[in-house]
C-alpha positions, 0 to 999 in steps of 0.5 A: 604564050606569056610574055618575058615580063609575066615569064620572069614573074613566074620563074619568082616561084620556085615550087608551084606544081601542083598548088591551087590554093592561092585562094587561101594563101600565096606563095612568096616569090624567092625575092621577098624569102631573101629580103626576109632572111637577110633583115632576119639575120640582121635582126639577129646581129643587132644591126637593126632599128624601127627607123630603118624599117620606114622606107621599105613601107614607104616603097611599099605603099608606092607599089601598091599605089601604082598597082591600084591607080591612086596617088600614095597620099590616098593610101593607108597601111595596116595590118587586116582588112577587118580593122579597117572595115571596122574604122568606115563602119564606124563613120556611117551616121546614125541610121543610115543604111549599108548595103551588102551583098549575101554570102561575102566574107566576115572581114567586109561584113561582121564590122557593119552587123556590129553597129546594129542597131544605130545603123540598118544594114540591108543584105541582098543576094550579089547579083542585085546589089546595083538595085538595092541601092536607093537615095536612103543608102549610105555606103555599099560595101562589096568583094570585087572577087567573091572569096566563096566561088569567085564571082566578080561582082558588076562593079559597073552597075554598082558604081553607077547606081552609087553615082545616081543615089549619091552613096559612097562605094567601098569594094573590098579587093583582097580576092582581086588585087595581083590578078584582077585589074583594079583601078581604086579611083572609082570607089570612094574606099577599097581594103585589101590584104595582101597575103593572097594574091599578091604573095606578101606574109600576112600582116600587110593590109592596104585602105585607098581613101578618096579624098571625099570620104577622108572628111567623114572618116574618123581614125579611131585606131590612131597611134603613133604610126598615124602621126604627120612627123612619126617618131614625134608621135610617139608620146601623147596628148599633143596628137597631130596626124598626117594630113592625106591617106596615112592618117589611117596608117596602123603601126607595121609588122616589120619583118612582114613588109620586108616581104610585101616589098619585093612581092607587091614590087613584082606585081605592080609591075606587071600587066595584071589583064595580061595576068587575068586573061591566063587565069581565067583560062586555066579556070575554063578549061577545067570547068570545061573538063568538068562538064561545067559552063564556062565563068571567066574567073581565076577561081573555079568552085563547085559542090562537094558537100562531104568533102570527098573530092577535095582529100582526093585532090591533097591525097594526089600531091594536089594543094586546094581548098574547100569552103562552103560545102564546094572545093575551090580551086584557084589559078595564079601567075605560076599555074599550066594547063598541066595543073587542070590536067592533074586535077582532071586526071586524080577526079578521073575525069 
């Protein structure tokens, strides 16, 4: 039984039957589709300006804060979760070791392999992360929710092993926020884009900095975006960036948050273990109709190796994903007990 709040969250979405790949992509709530139609027509009628397009991400970046559990100070804005990857991959000393679980997603690793070898990177498998860290880590950087099979890593053990060997934690939430509670205070970094779970178009992408690691990063992508007084930024040398999180900021994608901010508005206001606690239902009762051990996730994954499974699933009206020789199948806000059912019945199960 859901509640009115997460019941007025669903009815946002107009045609989500059938669809389990949020995964790979969200669906937009009719809000942020009459946001972005209503800018596009004003766009189209001349009656719009890069100024007026701040106090939408301001809000945005507000609504993410709450979601999250930080102050906005501590959050940043861009455009892709590799970018900002590649700006903490650059602050780690020469030398020093990252630790990475094995099998996570390029975004949160390629940027770290690309500094080798000034830096040593240590990949191990996920589950024993917290025990590689050693006093010689620097940074361990991790997906809360792992992309491939929809693992939560035990962020318990893992910032507690940080804690003891004073390295820096950076967890990755793009696979987590807006159906998994995340509370960003306990990293000193996270990165997410939104287009997944939290149903925004692609191009809006959040890095909380705590105010520890905000003294060793540097903002090597500045711009003028990352300006303290932004339309006085916009022409150099004089370069004076704001003093908190937005330092980081990347120029936006406008129509893009006007999207981001009806939908990551509906998200934050929402009681997101309310949201898990009906996820993670949905994946249980089909790994039970599958024959499968129970894993209290929101993404059920399991082999399929010549893809067979999955065209029958797409061939039945049924939207879902594959990738790495497994089809995965996730559950959002907008699933039932009749999308496990639809599934069970086209694998004949």
């Amino acid at each position: 039984m859901v509640t009115a709040a997460l019941q007025s969250a669903i009815d946002e979405f107009r045609h989500p039957h059938g669809y389990l790949a949020v995964a790979s992509i969200g669906l937009p709530p009719t809000s942020a589709l009459a946001a972005i139609r209503a800018d596009l027509a004003a766009w189209e009628a001349a009656d719009r300006d890069p100024q007026g397009y701040d106090p939408v991400i301001a809000r945005t970046r507000a609504s993410f804060a709450r979601l999250v559990g930080v102050d906005p100070s501590r959050v940043a804005t861009g455009s892709q979760t590799s970018t900002f990857a590649a700006v903490v991959a650059a602050a780690v000393p020469d030398g020093a070791v990252v630790v990475l679980p094995h099998g996570d997603f390029s975004s949160i690793v390629f940027p770290f392999l690309q500094q080798e070898p000034r830096i040593r990177v240590k990949v191990v498998p996920l589950a024993e992360l917290a025990d590689a860290v050693t006093d010689e880590t620097w940074l361990v950087a991790f997906s809360l929710v792992q992309s491939s099979v929809g693992t939560v890593a035990d962020q318990e053990a893992i910032i507690a092993a940080c804690a003891v060997h004073d390295a820096f934690a950076f967890c990755d939430t793009t696979q987590a926020a807006g159906v998994h509670p995340v509370d960003a205070t306990r990293y000193d970094l996270t990165v997410c884009h939104s287009y997944k779970w939290l149903c925004s178009p692609r191009g809006v992408a959040f890095l909380t900095v705590s105010e520890r690691m905000q003294e060793l990063l540097r903002p090597v992508q500045a711009g003028w975006y990352a300006g303290d007084d932004v339309w006085r930024s916009v022409y150099g040398p004089t370069m004076d960036l704001a003093p908190d999180a937005r330092r980081f900021d990347v120029s936006p994608a406008w129509q893009a948050w006007i999207g981001a901010e009806q939908a990551i508005g509906l998200f934050a206001g929402l009681d997101i273990a309310e949201l898990w606690a009906h996820s993670t239902h949905l994946g249980d009762l089909l790994c039970d109709g599958l024959g499968l051990p129970r894993q209290g996730q929101a993404i059920v994954a399991w082999p399929d190796p010549d893809g067979a499974q999955v065209r029958t699933l797409i061939d039945d009206g049924i939207r879902i994903s594959g990738r790495a020789g497994r089809i995965r199948a996730s559950f959002h806000l907008w699933n039932t007990e009749e999308d496990v059912a639809a599934v069970l019945r086209a694998l004949g199960r």
